[in-house]
Structures are given as C-alpha cells and as structure tokens.
N, CA, C and O atoms as a Tripos MOL2 file, in Angstrom:
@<TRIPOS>MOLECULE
protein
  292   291    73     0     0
PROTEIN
NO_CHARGES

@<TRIPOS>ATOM
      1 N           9.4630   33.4050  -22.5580 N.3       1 UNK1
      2 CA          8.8140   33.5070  -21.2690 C.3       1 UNK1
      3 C           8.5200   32.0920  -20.7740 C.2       1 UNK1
      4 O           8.0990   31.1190  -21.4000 O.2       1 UNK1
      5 N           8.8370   32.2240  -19.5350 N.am      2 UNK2
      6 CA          8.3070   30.4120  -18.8670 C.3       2 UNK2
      7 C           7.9860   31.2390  -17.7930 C.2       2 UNK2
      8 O           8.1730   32.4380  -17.5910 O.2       2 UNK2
      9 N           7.1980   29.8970  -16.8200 N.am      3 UNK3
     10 CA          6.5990   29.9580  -15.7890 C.3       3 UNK3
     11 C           6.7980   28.7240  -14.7460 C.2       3 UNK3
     12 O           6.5110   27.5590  -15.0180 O.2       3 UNK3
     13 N           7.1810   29.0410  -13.8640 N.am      4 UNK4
     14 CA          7.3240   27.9160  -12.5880 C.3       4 UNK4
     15 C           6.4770   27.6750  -11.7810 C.2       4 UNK4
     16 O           6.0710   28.7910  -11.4590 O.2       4 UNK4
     17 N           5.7430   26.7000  -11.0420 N.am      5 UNK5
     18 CA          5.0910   26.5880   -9.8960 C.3       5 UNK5
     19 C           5.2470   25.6960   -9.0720 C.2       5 UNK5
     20 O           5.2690   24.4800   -9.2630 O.2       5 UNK5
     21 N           5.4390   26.6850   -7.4530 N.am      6 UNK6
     22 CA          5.7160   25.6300   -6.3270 C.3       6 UNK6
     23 C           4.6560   25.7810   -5.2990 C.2       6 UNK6
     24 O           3.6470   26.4730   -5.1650 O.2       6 UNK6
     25 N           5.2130   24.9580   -4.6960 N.am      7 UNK7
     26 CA          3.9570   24.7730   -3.2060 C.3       7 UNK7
     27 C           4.5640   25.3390   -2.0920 C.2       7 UNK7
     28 O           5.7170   24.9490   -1.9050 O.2       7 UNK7
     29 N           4.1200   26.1510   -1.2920 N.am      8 UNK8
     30 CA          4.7120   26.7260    0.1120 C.3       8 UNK8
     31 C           3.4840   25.9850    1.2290 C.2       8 UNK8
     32 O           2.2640   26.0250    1.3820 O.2       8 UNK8
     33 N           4.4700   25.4330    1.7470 N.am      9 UNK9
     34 CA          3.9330   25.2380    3.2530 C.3       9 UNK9
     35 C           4.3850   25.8890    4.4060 C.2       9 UNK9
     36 O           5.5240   25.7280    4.8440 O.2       9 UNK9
     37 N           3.4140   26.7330    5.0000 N.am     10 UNK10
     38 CA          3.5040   27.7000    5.5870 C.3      10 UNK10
     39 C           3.4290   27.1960    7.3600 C.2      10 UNK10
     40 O           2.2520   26.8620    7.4910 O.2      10 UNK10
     41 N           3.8510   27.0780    8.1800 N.am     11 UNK11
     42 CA          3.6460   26.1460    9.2060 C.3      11 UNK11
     43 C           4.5110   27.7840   10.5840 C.2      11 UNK11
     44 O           5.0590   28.8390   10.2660 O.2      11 UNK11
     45 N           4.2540   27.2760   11.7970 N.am     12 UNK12
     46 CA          4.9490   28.2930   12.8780 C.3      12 UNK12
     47 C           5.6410   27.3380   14.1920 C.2      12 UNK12
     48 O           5.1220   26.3160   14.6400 O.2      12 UNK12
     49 N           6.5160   27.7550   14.5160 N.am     13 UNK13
     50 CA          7.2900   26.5340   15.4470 C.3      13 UNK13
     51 C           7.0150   27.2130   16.7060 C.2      13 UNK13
     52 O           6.1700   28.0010   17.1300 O.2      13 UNK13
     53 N           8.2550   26.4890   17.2300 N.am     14 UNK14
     54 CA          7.7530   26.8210   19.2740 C.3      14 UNK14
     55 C           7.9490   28.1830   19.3350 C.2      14 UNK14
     56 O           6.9370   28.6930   19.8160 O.2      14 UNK14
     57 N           8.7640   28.9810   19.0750 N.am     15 UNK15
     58 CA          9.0210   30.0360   19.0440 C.3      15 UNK15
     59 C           8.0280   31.3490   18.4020 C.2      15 UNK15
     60 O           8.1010   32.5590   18.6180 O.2      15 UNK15
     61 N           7.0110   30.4900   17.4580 N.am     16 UNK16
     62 CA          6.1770   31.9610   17.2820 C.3      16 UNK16
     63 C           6.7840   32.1740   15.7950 C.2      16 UNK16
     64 O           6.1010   32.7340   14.9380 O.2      16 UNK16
     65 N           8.0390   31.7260   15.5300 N.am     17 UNK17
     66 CA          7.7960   32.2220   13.6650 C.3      17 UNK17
     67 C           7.3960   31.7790   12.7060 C.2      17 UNK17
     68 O           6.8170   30.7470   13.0460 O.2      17 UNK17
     69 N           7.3400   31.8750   11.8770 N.am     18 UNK18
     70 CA          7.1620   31.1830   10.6470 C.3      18 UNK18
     71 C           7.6670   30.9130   10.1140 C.2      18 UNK18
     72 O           8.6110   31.5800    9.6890 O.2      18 UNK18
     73 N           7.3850   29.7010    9.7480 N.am     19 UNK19
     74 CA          8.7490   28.4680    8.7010 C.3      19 UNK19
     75 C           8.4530   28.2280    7.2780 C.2      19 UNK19
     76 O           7.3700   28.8090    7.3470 O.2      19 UNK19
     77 N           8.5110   27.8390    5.9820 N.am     20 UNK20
     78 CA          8.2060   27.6040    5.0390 C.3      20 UNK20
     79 C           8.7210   26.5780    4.3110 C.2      20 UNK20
     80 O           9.8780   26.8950    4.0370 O.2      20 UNK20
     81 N           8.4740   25.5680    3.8820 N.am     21 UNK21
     82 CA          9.0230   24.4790    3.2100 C.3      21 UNK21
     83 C           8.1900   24.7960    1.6850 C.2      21 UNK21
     84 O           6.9850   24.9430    1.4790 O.2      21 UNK21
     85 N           9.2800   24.8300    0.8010 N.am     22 UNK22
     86 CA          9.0590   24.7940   -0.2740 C.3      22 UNK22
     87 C           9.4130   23.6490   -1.1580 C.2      22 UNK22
     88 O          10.5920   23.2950   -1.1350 O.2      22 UNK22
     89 N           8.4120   22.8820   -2.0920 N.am     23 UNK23
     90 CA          8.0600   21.9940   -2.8570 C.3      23 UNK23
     91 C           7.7280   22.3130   -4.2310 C.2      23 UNK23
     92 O           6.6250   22.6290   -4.6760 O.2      23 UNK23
     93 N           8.9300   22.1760   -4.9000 N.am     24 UNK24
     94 CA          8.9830   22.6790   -6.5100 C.3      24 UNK24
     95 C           8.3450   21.7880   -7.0510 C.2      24 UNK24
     96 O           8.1930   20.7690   -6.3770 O.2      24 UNK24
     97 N           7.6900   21.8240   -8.5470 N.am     25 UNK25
     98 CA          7.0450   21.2880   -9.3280 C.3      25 UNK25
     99 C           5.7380   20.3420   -8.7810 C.2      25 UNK25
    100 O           5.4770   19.2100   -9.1890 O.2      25 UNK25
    101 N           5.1580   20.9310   -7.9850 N.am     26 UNK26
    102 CA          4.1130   19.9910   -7.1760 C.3      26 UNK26
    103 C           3.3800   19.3670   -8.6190 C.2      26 UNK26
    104 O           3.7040   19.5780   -9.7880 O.2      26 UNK26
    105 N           1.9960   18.3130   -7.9270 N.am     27 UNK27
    106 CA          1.0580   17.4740   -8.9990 C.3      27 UNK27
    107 C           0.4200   18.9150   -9.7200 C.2      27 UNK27
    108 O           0.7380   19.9580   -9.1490 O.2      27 UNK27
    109 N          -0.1190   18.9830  -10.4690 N.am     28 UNK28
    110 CA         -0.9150   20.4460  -11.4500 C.3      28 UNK28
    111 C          -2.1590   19.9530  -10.6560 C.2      28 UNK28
    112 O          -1.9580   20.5090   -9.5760 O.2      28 UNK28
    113 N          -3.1980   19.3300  -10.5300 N.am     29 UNK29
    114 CA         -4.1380   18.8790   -9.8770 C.3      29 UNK29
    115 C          -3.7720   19.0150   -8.2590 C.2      29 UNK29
    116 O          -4.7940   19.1800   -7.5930 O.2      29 UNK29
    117 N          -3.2250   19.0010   -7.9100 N.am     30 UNK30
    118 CA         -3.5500   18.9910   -6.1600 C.3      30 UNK30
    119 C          -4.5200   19.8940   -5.7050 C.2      30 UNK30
    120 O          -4.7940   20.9920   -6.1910 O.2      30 UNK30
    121 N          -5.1140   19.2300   -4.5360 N.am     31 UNK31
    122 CA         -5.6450   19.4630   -3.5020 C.3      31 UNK31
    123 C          -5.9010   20.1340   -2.8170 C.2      31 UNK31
    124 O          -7.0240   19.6290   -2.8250 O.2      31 UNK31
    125 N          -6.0350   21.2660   -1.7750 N.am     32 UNK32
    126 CA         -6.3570   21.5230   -0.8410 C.3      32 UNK32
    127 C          -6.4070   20.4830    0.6700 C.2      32 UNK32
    128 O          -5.8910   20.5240    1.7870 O.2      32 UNK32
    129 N          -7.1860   19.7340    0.0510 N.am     33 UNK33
    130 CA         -7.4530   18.3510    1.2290 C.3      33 UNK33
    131 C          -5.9850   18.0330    1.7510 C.2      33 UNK33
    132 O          -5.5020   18.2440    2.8630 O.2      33 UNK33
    133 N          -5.2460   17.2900    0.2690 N.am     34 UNK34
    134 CA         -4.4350   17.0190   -0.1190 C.3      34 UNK34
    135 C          -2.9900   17.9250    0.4950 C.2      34 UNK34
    136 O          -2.1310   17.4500    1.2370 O.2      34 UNK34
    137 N          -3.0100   18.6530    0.2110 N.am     35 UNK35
    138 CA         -1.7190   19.7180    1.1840 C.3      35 UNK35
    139 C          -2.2400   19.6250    2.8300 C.2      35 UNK35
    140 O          -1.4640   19.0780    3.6130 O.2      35 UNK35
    141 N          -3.5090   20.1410    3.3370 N.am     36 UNK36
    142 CA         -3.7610   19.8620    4.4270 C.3      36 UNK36
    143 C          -3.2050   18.6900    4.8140 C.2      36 UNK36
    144 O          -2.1490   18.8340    5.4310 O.2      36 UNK36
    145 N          -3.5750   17.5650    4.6510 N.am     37 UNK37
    146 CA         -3.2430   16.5850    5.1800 C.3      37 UNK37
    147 C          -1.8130   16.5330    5.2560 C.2      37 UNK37
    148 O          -1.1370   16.3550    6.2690 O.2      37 UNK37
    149 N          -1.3580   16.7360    3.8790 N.am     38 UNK38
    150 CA          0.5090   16.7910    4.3350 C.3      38 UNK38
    151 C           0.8850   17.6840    5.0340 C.2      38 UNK38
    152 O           2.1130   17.7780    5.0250 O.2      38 UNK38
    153 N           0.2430   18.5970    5.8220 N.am     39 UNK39
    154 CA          0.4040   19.5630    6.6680 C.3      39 UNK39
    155 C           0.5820   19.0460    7.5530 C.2      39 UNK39
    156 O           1.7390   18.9570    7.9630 O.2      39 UNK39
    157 N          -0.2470   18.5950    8.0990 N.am     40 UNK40
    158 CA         -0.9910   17.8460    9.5250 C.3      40 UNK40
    159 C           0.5950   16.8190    9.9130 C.2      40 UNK40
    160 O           1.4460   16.8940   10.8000 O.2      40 UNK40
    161 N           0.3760   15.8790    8.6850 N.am     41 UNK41
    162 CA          1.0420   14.9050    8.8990 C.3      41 UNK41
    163 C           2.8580   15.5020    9.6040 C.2      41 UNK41
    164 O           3.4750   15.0940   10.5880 O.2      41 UNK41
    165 N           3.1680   16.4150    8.7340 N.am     42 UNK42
    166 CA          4.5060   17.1140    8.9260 C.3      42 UNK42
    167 C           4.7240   17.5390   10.5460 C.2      42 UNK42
    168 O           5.7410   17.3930   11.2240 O.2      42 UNK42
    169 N           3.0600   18.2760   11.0420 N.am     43 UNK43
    170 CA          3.2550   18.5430   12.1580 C.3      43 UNK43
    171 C           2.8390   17.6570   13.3030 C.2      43 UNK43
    172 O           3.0990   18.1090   14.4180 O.2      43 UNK43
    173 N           2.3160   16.6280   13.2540 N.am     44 UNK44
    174 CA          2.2480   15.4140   14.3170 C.3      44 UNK44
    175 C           3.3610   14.6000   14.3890 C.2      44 UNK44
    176 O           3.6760   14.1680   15.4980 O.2      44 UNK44
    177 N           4.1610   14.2450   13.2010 N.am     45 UNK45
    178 CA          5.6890   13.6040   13.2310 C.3      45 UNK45
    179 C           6.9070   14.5710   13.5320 C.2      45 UNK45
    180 O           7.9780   13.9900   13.7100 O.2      45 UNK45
    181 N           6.9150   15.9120   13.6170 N.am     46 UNK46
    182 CA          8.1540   16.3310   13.8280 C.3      46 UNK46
    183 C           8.9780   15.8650   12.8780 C.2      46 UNK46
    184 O           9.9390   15.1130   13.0460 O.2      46 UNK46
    185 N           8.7310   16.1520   12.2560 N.am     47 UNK47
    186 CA         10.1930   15.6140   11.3550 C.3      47 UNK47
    187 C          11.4080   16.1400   10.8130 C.2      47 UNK47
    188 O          12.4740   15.5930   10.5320 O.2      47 UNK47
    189 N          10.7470   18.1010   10.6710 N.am     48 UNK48
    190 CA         12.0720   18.8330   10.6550 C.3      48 UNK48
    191 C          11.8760   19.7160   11.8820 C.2      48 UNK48
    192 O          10.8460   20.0990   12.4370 O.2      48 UNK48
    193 N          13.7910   20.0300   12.2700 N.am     49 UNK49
    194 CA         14.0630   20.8440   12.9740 C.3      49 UNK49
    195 C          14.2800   22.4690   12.2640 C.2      49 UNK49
    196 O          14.7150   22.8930   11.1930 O.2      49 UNK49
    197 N          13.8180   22.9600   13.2810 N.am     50 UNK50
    198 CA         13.7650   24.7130   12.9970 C.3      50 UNK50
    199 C          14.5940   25.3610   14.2510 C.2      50 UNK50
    200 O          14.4510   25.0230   15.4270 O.2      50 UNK50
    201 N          15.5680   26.4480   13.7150 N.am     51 UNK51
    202 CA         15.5540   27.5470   14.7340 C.3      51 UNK51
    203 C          15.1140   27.6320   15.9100 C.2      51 UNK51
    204 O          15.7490   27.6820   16.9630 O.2      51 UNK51
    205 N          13.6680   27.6530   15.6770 N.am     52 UNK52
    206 CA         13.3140   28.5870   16.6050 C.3      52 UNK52
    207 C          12.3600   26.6870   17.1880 C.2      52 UNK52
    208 O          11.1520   26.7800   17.4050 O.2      52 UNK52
    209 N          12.8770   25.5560   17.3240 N.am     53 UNK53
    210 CA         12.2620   24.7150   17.8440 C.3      53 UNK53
    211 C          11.3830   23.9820   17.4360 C.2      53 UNK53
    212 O          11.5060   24.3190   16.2580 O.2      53 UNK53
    213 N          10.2250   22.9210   17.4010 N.am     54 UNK54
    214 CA          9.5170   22.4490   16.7240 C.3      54 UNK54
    215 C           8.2950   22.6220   15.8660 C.2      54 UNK54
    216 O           7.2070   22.9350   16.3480 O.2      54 UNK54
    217 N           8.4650   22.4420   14.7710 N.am     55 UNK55
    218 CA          7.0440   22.8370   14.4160 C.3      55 UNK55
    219 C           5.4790   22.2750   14.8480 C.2      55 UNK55
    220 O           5.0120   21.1650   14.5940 O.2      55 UNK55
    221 N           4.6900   23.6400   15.7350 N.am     56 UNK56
    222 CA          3.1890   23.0250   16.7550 C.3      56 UNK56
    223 C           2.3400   23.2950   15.6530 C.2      56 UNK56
    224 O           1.2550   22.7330   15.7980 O.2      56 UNK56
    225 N           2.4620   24.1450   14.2900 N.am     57 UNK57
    226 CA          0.7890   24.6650   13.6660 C.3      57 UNK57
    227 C           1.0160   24.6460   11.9740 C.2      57 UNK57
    228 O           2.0530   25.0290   11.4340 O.2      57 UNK57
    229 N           0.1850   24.2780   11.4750 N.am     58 UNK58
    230 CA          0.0300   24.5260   10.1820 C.3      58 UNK58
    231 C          -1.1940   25.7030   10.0840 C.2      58 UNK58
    232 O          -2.3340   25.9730   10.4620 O.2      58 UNK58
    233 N           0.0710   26.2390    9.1900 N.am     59 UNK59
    234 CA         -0.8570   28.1930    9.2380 C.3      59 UNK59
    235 C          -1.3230   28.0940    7.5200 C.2      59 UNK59
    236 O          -2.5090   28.1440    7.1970 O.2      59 UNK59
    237 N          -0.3250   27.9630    6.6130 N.am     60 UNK60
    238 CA         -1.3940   28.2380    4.9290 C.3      60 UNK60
    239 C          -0.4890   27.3490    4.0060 C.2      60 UNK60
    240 O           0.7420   27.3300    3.9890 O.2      60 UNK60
    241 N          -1.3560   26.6210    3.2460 N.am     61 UNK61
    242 CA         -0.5780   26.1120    1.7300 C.3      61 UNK61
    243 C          -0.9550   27.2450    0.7310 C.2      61 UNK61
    244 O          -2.1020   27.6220    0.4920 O.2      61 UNK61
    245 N           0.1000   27.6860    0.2320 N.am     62 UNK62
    246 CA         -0.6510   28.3130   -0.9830 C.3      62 UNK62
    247 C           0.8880   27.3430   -2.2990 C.2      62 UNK62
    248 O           1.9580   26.7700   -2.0940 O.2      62 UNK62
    249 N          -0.1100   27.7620   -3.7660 N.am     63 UNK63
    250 CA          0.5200   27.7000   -5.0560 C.3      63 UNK63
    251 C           1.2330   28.7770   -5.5050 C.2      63 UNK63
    252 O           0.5490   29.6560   -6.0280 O.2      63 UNK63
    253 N           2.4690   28.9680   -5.4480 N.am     64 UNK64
    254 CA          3.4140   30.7000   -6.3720 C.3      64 UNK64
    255 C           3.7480   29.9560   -7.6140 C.2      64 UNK64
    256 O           4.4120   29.0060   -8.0270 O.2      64 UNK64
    257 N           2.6230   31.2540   -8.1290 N.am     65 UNK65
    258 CA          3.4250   31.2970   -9.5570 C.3      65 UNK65
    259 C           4.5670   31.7360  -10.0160 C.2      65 UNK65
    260 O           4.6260   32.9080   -9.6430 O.2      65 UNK65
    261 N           5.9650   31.3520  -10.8970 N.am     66 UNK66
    262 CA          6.5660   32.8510  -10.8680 C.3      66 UNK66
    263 C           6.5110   32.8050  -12.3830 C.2      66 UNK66
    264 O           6.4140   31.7460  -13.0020 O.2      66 UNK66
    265 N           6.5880   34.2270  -13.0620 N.am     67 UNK67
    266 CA          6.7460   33.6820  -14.7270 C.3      67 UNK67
    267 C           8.0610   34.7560  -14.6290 C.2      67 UNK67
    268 O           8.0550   35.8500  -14.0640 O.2      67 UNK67
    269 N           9.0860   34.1720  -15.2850 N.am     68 UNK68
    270 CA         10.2600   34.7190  -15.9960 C.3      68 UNK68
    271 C          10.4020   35.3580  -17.1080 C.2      68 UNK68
    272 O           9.8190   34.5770  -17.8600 O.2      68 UNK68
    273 N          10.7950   36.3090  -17.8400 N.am     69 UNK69
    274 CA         10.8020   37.5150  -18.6080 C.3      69 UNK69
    275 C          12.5300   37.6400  -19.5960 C.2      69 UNK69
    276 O          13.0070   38.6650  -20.0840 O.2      69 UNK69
    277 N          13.0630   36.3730  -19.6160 N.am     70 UNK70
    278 CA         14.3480   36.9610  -20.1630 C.3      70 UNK70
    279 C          14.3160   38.3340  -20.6610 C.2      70 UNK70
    280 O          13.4240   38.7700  -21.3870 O.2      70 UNK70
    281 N          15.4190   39.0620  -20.2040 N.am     71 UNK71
    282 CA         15.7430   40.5710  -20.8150 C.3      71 UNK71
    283 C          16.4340   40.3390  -21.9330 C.2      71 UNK71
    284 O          17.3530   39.5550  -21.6940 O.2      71 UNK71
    285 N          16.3810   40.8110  -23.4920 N.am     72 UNK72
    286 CA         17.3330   41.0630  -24.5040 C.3      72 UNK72
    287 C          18.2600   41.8370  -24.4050 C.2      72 UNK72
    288 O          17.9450   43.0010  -24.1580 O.2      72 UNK72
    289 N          19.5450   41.5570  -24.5350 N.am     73 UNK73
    290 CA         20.7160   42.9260  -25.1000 C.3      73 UNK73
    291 C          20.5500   43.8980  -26.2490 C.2      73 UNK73
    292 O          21.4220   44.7360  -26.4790 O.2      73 UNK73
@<TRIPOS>BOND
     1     1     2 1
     2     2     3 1
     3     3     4 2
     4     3     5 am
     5     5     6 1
     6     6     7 1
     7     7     8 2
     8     7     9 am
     9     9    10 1
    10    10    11 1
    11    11    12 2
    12    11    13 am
    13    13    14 1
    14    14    15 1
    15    15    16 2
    16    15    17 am
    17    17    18 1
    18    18    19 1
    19    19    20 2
    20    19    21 am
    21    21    22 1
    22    22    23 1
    23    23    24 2
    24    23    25 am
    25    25    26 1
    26    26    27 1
    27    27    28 2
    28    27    29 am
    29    29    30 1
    30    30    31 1
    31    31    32 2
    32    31    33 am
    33    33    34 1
    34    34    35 1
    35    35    36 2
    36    35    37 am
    37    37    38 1
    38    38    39 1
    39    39    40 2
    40    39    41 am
    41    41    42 1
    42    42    43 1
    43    43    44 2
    44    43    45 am
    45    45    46 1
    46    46    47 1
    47    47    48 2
    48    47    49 am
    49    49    50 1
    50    50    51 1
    51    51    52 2
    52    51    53 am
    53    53    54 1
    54    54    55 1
    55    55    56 2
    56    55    57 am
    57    57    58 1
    58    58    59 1
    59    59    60 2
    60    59    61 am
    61    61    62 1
    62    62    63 1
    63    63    64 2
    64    63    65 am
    65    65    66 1
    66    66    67 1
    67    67    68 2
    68    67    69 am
    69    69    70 1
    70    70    71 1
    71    71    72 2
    72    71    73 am
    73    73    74 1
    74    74    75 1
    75    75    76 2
    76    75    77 am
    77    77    78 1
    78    78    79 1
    79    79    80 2
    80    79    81 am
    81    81    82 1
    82    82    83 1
    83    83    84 2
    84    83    85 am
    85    85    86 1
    86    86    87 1
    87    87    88 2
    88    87    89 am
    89    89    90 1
    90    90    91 1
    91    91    92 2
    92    91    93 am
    93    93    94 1
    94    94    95 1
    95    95    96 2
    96    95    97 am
    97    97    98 1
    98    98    99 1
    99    99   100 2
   100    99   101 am
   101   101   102 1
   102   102   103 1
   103   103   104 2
   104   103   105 am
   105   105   106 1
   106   106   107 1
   107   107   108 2
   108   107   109 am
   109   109   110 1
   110   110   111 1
   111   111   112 2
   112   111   113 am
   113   113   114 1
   114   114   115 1
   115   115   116 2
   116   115   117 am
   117   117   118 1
   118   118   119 1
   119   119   120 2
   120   119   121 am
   121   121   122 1
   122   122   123 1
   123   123   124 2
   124   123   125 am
   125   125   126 1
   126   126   127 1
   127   127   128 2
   128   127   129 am
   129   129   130 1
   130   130   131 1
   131   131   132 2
   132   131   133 am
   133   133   134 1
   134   134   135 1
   135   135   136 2
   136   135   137 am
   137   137   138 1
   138   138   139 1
   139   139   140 2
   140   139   141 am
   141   141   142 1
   142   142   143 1
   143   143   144 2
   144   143   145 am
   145   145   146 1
   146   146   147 1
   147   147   148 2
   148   147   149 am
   149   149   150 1
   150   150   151 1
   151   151   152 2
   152   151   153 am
   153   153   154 1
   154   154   155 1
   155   155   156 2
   156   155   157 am
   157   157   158 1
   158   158   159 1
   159   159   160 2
   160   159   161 am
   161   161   162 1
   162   162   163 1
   163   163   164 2
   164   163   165 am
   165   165   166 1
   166   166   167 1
   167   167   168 2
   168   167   169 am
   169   169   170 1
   170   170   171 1
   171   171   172 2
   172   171   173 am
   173   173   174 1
   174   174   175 1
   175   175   176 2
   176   175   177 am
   177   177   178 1
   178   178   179 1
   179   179   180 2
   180   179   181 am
   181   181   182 1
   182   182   183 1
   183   183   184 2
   184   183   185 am
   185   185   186 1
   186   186   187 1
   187   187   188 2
   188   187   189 am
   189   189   190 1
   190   190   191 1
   191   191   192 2
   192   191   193 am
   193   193   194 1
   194   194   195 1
   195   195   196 2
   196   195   197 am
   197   197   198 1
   198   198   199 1
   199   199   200 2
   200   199   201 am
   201   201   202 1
   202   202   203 1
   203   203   204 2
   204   203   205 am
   205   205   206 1
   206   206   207 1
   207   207   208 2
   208   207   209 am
   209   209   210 1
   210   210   211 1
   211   211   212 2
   212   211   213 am
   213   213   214 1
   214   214   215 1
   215   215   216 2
   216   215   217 am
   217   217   218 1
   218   218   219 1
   219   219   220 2
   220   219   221 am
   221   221   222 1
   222   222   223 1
   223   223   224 2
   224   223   225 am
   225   225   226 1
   226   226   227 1
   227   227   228 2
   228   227   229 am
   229   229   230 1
   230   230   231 1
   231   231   232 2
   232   231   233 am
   233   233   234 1
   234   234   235 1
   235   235   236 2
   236   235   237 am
   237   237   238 1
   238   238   239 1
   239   239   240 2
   240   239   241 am
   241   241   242 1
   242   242   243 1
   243   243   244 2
   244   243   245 am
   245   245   246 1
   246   246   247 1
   247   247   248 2
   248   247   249 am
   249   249   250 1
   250   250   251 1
   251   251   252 2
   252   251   253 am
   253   253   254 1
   254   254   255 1
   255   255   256 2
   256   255   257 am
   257   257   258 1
   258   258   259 1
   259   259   260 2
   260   259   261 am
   261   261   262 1
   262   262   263 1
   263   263   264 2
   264   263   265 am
   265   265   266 1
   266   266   267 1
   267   267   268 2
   268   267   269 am
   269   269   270 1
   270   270   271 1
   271   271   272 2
   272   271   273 am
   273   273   274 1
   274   274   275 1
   275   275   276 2
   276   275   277 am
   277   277   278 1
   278   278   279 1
   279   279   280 2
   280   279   281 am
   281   281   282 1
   282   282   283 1
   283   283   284 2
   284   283   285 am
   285   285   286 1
   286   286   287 1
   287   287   288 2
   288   287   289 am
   289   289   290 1
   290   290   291 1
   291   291   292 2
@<TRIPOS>SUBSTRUCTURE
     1 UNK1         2 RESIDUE 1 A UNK
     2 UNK2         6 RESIDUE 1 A UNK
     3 UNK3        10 RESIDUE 1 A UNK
     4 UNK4        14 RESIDUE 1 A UNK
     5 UNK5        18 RESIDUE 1 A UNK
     6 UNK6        22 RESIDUE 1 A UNK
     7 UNK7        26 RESIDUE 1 A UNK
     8 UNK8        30 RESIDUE 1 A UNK
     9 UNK9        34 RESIDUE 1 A UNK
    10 UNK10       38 RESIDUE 1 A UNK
    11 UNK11       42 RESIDUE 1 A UNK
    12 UNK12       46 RESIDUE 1 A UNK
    13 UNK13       50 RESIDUE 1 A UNK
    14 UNK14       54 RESIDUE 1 A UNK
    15 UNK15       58 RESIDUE 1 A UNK
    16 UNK16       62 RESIDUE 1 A UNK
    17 UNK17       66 RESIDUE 1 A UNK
    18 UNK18       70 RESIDUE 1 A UNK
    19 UNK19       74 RESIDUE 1 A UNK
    20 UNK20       78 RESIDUE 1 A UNK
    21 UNK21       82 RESIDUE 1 A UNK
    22 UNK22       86 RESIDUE 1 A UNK
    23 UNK23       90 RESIDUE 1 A UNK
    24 UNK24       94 RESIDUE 1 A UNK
    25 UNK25       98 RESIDUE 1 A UNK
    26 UNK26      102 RESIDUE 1 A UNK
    27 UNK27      106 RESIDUE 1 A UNK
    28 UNK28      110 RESIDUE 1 A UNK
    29 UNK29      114 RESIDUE 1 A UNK
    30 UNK30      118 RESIDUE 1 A UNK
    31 UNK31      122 RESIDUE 1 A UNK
    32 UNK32      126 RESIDUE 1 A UNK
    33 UNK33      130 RESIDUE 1 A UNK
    34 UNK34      134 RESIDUE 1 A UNK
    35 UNK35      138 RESIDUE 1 A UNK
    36 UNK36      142 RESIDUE 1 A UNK
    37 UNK37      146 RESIDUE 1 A UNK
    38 UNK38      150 RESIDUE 1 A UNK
    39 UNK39      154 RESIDUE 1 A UNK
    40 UNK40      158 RESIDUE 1 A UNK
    41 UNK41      162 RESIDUE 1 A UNK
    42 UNK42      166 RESIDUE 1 A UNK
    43 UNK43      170 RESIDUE 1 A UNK
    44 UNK44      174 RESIDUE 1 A UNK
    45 UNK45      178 RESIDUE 1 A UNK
    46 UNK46      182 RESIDUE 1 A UNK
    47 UNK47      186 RESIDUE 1 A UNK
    48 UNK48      190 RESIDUE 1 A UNK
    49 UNK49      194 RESIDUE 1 A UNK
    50 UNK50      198 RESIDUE 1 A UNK
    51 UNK51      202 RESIDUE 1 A UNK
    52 UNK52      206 RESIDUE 1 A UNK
    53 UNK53      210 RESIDUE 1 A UNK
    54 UNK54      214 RESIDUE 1 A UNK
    55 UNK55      218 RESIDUE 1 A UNK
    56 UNK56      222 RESIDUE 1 A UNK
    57 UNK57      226 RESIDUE 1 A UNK
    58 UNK58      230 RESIDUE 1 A UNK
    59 UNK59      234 RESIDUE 1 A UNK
    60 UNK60      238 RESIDUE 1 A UNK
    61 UNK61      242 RESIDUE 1 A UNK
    62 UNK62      246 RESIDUE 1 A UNK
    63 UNK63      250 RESIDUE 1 A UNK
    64 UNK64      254 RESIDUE 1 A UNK
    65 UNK65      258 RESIDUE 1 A UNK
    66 UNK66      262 RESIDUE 1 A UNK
    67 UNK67      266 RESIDUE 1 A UNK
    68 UNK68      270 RESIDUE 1 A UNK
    69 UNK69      274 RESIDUE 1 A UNK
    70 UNK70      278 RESIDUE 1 A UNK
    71 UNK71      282 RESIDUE 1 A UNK
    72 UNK72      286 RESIDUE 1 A UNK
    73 UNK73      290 RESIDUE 1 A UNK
C-alpha cells in the first residue's frame, strides 16, 4: 500500500468554470496562507490560459490524498 499527495488549486475563469491546477508532491508542512497567496499571485499575473478565458477568482486549495491498494492474482 502507498499513498500520494497533491495540491489542487481550484480557481474559475471568464467564463464561469472551474479550472484546477494540480501540484504533485507539494511541501508536507504547507500552508494555507501559503497556497492562498500562490493563489492570488496566479490570478493577478494571468499566467495560464484556459478555455473558457482568463482566470478572475481563486475559489479552494485543498490537499488529496490518494492511497493505492495493489490487487494480488
């Protein structure tokens, strides 16, 4: 059994959807503050393009766990 954890940044562009940038193996200690701010920052620079147009809002950081289960034969 193992276990992975990433960071989702949850953000919504001109269009009204929701976008997600995912960040594998984040710090084990992070932040709150810390993601906020890289939130913020992502959405005052524009820096990626979306679909549906630019990203205007940072909506949620959360942490996913996933844990893996190899199946035996």
């Amino acid at each position: 059994m193992t276990s992975d954890t990433d960071l989702d940044l949850i953000f919504r562009n001109a269009a009204g959807k929701k976008v997600t940038l995912n960040i594998e193996e984040p710090k084990a200690d992070v932040t709150k503050a810390e993601i906020d701010a890289a939130m913020q920052v992502v959405v005052e620079n524009n820096i990626f393009n979306t679909s549906g147009g630019d990203i205007v809002e940072a909506v949620q950081g959360r942490l996913r766990t996933t844990t893996l289960n190899p199946v035996e034969a």
